[in-house]
CHARMM-style PDB file with segment names, atoms N, HN, CA, C and O in Angstrom:
ATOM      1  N   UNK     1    -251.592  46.278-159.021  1.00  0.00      PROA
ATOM      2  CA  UNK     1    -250.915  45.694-157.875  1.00  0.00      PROA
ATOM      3  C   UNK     1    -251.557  46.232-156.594  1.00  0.00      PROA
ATOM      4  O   UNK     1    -251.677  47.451-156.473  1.00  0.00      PROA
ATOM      5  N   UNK     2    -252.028  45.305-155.514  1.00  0.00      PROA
ATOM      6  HN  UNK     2    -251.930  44.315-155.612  1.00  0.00      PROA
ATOM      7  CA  UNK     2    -252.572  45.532-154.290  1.00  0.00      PROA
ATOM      8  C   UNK     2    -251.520  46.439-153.729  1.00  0.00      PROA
ATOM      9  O   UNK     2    -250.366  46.460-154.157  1.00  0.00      PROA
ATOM     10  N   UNK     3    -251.999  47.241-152.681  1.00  0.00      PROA
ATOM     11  HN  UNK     3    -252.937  47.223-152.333  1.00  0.00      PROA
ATOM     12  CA  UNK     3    -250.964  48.253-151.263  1.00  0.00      PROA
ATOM     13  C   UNK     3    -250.207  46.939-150.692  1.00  0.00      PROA
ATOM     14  O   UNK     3    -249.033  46.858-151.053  1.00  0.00      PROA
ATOM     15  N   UNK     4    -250.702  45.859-149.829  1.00  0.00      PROA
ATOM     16  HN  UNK     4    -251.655  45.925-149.535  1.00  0.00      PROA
ATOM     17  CA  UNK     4    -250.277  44.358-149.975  1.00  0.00      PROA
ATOM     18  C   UNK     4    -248.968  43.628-150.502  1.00  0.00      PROA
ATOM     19  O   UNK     4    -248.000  43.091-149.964  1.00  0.00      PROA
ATOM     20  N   UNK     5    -249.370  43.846-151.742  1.00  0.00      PROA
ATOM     21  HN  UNK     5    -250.157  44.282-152.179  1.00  0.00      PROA
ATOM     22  CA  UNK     5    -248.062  43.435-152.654  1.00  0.00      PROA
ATOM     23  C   UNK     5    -247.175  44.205-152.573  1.00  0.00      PROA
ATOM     24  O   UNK     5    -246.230  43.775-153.233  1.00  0.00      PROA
ATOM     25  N   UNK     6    -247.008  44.904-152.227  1.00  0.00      PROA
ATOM     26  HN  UNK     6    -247.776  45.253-151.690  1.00  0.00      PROA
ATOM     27  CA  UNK     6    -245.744  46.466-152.630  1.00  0.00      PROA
ATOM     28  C   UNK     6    -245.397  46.258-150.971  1.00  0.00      PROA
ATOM     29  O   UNK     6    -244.368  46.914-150.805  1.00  0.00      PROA
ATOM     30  N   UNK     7    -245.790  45.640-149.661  1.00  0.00      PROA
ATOM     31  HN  UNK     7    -246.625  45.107-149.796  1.00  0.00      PROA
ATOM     32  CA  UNK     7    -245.087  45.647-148.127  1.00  0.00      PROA
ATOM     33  C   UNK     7    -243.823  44.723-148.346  1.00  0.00      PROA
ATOM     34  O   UNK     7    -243.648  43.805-149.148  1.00  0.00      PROA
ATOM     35  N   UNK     8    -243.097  45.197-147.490  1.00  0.00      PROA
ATOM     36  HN  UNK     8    -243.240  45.942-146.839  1.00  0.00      PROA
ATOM     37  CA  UNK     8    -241.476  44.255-147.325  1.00  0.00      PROA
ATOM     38  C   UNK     8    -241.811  44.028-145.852  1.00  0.00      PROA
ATOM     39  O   UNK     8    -242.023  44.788-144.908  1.00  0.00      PROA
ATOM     40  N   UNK     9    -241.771  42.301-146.049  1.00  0.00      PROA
ATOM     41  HN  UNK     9    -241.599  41.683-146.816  1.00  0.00      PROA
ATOM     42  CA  UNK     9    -241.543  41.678-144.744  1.00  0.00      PROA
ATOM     43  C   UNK     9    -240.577  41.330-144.333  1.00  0.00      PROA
ATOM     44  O   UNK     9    -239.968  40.677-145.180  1.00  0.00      PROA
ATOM     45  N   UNK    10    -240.036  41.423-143.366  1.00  0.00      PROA
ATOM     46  HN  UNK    10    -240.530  41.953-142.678  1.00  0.00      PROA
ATOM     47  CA  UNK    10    -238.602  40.881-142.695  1.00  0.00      PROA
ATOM     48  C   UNK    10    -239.041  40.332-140.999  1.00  0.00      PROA
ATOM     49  O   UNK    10    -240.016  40.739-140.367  1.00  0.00      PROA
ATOM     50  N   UNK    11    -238.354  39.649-140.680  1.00  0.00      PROA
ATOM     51  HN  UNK    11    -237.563  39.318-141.194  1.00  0.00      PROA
ATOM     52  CA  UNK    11    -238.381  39.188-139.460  1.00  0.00      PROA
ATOM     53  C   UNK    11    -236.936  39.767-138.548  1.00  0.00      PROA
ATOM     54  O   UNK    11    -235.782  39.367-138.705  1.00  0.00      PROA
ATOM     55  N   UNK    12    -237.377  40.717-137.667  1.00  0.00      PROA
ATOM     56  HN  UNK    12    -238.314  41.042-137.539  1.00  0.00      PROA
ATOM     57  CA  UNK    12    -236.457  41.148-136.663  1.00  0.00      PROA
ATOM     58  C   UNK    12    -235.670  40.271-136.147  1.00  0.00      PROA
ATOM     59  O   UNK    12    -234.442  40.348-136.136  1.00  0.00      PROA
ATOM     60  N   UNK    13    -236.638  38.989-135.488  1.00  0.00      PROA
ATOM     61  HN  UNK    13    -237.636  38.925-135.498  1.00  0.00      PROA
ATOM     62  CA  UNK    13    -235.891  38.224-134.388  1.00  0.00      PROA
ATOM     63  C   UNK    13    -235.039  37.274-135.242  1.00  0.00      PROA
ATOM     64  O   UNK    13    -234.931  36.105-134.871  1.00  0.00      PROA
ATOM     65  N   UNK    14    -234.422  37.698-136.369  1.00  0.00      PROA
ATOM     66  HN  UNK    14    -234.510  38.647-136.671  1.00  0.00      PROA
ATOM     67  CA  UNK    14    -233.399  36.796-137.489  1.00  0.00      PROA
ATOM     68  C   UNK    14    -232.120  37.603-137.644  1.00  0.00      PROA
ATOM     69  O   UNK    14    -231.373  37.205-138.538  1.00  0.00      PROA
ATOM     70  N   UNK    15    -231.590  39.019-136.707  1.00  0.00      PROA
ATOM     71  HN  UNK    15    -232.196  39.342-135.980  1.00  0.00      PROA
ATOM     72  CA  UNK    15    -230.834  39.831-136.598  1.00  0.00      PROA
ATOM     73  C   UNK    15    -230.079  39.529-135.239  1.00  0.00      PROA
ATOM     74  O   UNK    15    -230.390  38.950-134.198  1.00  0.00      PROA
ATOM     75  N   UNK    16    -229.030  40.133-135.676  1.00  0.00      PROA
ATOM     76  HN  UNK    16    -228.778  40.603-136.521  1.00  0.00      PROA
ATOM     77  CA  UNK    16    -227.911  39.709-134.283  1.00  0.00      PROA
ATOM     78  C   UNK    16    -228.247  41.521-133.691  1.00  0.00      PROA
ATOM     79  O   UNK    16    -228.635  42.533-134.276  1.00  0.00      PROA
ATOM     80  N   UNK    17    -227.925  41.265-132.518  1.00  0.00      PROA
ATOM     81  HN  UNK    17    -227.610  40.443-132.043  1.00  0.00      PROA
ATOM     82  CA  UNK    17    -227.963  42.431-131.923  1.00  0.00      PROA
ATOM     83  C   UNK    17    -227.143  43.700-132.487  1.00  0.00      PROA
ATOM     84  O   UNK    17    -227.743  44.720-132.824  1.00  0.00      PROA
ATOM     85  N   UNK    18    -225.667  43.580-132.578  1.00  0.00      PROA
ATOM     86  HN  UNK    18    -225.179  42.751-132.304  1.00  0.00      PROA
ATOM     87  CA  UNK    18    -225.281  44.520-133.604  1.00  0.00      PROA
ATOM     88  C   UNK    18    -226.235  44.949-134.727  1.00  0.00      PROA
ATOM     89  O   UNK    18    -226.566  46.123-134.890  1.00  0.00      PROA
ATOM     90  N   UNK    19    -226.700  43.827-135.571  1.00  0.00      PROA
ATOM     91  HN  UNK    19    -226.431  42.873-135.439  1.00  0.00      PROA
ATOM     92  CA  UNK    19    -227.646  44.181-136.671  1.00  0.00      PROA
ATOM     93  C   UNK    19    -228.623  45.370-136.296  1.00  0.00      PROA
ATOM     94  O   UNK    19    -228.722  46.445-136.887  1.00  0.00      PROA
ATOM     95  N   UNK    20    -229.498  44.832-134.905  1.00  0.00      PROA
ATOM     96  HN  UNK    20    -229.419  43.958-134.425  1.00  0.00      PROA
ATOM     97  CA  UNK    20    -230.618  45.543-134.725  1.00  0.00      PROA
ATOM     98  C   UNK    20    -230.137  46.812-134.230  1.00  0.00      PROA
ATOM     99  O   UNK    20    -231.043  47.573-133.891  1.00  0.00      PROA
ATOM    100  N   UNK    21    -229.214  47.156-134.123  1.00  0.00      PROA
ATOM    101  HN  UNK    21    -228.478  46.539-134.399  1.00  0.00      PROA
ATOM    102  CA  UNK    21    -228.865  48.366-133.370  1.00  0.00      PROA
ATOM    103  C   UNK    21    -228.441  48.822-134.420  1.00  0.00      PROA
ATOM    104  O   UNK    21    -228.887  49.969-134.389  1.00  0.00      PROA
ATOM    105  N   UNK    22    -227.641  48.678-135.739  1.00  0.00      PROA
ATOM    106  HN  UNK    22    -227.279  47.746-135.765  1.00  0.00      PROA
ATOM    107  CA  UNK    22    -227.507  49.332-136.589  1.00  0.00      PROA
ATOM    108  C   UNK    22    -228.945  50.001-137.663  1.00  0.00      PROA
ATOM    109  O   UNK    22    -229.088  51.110-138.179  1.00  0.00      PROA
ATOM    110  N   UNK    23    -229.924  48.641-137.682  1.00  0.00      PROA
ATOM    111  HN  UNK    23    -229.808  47.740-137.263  1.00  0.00      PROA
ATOM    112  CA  UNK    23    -231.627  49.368-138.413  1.00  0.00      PROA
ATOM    113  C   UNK    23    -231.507  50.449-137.033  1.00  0.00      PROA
ATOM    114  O   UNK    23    -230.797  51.416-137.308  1.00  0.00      PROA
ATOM    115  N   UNK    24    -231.911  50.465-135.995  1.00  0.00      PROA
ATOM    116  HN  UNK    24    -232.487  49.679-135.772  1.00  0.00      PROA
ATOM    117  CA  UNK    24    -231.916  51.520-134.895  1.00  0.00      PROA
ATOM    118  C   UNK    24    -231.912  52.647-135.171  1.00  0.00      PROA
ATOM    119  O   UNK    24    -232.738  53.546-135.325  1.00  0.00      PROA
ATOM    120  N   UNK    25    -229.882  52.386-135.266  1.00  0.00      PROA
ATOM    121  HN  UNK    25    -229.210  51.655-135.141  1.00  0.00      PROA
ATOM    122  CA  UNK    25    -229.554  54.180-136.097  1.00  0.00      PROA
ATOM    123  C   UNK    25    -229.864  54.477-137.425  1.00  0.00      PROA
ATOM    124  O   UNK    25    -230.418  55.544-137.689  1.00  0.00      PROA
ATOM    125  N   UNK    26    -229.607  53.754-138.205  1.00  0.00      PROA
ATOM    126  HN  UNK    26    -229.157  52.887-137.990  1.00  0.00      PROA
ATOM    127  CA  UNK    26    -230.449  54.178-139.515  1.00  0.00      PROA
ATOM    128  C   UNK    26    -231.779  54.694-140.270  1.00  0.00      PROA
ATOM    129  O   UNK    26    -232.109  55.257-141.314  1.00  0.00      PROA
ATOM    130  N   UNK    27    -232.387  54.106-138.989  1.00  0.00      PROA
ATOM    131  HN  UNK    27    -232.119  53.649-138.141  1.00  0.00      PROA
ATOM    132  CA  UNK    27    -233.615  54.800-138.953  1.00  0.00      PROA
ATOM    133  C   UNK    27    -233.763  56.150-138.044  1.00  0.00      PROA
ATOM    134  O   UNK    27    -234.097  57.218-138.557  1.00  0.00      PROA
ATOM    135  N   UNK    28    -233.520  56.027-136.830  1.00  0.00      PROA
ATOM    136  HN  UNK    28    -233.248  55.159-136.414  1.00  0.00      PROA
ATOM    137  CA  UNK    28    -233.010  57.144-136.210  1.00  0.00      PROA
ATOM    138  C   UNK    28    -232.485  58.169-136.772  1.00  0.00      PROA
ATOM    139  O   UNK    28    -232.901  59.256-136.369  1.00  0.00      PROA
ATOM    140  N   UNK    29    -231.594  58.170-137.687  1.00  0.00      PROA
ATOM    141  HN  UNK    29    -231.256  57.287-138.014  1.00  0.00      PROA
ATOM    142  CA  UNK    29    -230.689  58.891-138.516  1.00  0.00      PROA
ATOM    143  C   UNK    29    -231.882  59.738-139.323  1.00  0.00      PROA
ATOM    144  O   UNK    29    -232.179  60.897-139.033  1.00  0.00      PROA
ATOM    145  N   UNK    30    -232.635  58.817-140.586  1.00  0.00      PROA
ATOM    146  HN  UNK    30    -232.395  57.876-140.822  1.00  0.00      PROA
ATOM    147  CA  UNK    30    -233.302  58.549-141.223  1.00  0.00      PROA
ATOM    148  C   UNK    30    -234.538  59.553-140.565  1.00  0.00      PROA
ATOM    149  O   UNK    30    -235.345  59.725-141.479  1.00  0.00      PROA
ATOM    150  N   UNK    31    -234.911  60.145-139.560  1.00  0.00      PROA
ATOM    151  HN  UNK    31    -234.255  60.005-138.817  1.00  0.00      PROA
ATOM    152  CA  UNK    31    -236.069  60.630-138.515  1.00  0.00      PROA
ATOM    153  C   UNK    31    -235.359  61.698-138.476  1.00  0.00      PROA
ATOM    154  O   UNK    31    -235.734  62.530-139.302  1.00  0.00      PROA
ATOM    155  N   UNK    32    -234.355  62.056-137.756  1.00  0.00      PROA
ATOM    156  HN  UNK    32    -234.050  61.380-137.085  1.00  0.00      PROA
ATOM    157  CA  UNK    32    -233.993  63.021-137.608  1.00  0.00      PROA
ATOM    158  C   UNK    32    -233.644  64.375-139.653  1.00  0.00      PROA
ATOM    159  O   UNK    32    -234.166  65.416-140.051  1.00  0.00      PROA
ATOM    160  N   UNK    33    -232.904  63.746-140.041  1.00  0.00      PROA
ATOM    161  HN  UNK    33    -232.479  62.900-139.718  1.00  0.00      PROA
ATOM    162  CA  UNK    33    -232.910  64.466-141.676  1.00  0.00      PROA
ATOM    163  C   UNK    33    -234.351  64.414-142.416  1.00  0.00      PROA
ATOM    164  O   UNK    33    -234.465  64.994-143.495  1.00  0.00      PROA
ATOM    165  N   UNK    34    -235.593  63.637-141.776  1.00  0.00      PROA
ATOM    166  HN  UNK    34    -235.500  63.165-140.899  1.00  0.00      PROA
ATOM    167  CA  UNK    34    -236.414  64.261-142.203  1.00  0.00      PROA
ATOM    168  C   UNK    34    -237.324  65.819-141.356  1.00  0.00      PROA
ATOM    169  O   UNK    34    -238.057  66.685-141.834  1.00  0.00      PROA
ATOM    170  N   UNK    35    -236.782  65.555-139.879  1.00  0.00      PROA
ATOM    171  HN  UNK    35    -236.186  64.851-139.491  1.00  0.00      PROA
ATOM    172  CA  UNK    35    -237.014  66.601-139.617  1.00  0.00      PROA
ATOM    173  C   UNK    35    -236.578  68.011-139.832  1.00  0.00      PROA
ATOM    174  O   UNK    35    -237.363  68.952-139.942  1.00  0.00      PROA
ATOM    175  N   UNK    36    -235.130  68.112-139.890  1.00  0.00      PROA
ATOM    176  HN  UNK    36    -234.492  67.347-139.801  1.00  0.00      PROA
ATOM    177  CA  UNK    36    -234.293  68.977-140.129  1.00  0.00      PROA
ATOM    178  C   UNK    36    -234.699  69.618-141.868  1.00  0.00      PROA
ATOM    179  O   UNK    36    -234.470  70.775-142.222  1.00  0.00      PROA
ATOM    180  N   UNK    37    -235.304  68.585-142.717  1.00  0.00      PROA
ATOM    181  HN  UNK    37    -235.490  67.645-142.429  1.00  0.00      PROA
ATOM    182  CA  UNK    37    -235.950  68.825-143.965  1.00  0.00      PROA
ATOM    183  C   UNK    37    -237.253  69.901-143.794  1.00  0.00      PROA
ATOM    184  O   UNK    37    -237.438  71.020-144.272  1.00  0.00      PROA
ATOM    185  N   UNK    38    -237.780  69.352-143.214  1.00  0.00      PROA
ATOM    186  HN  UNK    38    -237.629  68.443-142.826  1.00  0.00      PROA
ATOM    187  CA  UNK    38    -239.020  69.869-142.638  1.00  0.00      PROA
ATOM    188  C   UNK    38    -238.829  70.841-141.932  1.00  0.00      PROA
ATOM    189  O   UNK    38    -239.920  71.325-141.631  1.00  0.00      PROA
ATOM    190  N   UNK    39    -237.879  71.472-141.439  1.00  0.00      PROA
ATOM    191  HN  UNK    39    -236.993  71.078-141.684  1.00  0.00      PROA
ATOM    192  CA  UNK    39    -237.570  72.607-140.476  1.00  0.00      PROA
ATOM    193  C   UNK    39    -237.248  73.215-142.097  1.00  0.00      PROA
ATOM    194  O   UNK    39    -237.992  73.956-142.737  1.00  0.00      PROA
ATOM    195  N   UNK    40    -235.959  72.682-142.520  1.00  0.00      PROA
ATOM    196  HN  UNK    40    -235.355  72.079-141.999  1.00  0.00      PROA
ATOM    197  CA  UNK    40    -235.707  73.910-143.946  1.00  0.00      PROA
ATOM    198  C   UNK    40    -236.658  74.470-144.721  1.00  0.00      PROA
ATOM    199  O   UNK    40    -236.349  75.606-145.081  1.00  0.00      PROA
ATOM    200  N   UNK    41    -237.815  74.043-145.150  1.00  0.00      PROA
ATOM    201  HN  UNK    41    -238.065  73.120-144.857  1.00  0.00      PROA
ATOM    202  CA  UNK    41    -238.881  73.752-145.721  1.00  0.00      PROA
ATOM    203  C   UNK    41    -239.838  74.810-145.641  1.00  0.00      PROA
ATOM    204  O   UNK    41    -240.212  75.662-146.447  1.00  0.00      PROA
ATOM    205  N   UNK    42    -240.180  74.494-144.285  1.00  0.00      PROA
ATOM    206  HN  UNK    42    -239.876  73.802-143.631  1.00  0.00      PROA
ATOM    207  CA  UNK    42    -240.789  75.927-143.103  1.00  0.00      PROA
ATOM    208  C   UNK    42    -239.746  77.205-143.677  1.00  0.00      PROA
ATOM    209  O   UNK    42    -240.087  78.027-144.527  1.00  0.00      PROA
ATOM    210  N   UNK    43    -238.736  77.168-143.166  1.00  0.00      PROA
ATOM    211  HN  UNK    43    -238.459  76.500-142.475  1.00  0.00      PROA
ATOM    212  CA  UNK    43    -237.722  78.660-143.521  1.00  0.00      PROA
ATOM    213  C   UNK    43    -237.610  79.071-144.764  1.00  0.00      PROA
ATOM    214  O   UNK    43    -237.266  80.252-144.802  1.00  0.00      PROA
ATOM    215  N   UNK    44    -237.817  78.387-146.237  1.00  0.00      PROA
ATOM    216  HN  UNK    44    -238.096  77.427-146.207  1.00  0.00      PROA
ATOM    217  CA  UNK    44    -237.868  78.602-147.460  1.00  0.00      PROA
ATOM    218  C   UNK    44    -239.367  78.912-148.056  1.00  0.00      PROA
ATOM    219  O   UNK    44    -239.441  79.270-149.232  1.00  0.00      PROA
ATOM    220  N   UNK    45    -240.673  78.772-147.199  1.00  0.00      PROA
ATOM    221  HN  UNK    45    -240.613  78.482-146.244  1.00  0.00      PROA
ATOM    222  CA  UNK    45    -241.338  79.018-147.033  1.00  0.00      PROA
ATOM    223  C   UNK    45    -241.649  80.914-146.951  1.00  0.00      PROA
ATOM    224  O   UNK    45    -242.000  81.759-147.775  1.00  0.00      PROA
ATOM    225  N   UNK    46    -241.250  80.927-145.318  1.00  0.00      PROA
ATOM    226  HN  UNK    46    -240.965  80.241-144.649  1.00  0.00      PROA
ATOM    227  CA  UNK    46    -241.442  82.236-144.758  1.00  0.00      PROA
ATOM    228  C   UNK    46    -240.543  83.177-145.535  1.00  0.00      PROA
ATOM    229  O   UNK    46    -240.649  84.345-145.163  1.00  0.00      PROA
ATOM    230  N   UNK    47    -239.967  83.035-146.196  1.00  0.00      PROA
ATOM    231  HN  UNK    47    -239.881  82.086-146.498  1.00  0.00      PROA
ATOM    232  CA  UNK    47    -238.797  84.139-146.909  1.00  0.00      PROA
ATOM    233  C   UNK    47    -239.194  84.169-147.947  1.00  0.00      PROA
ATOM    234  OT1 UNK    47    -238.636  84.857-148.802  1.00  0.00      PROA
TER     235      UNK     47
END
C-alpha cells in the first residue's frame, strides 16, 4: 500500500463553525498532552 493510500481527506469548508471550532480544540487539546508527554519523558529520563 502507497503513503497515498493510507491519507484521510476531508474537506473543512463542509463544517459548520461550531464543528470547526470543536477539530480546533481537539487538536489543540491533542498538542498540548503530547507535550506534557514529552515533558514526562524528559523527567523519567533524568532520574
Amino acid at each position: 500500500m502507497k503513503k497515498e493510500d493510507k491519507k484521510v481527506n476531508f474537506d473543512l469548508s463542509t463544517l459548520s463553525l461550531e464543528e470547526l471550532i470543536q477539530v480546533y480544540e481537539k487538536i489543540t487539546n491533542f498538542l498540548e498532552y503530547l507535550k506534557a508527554s514529552k515533558i514526562n519523558e524528559k523527567e523519567k529520563v533524568e532520574k
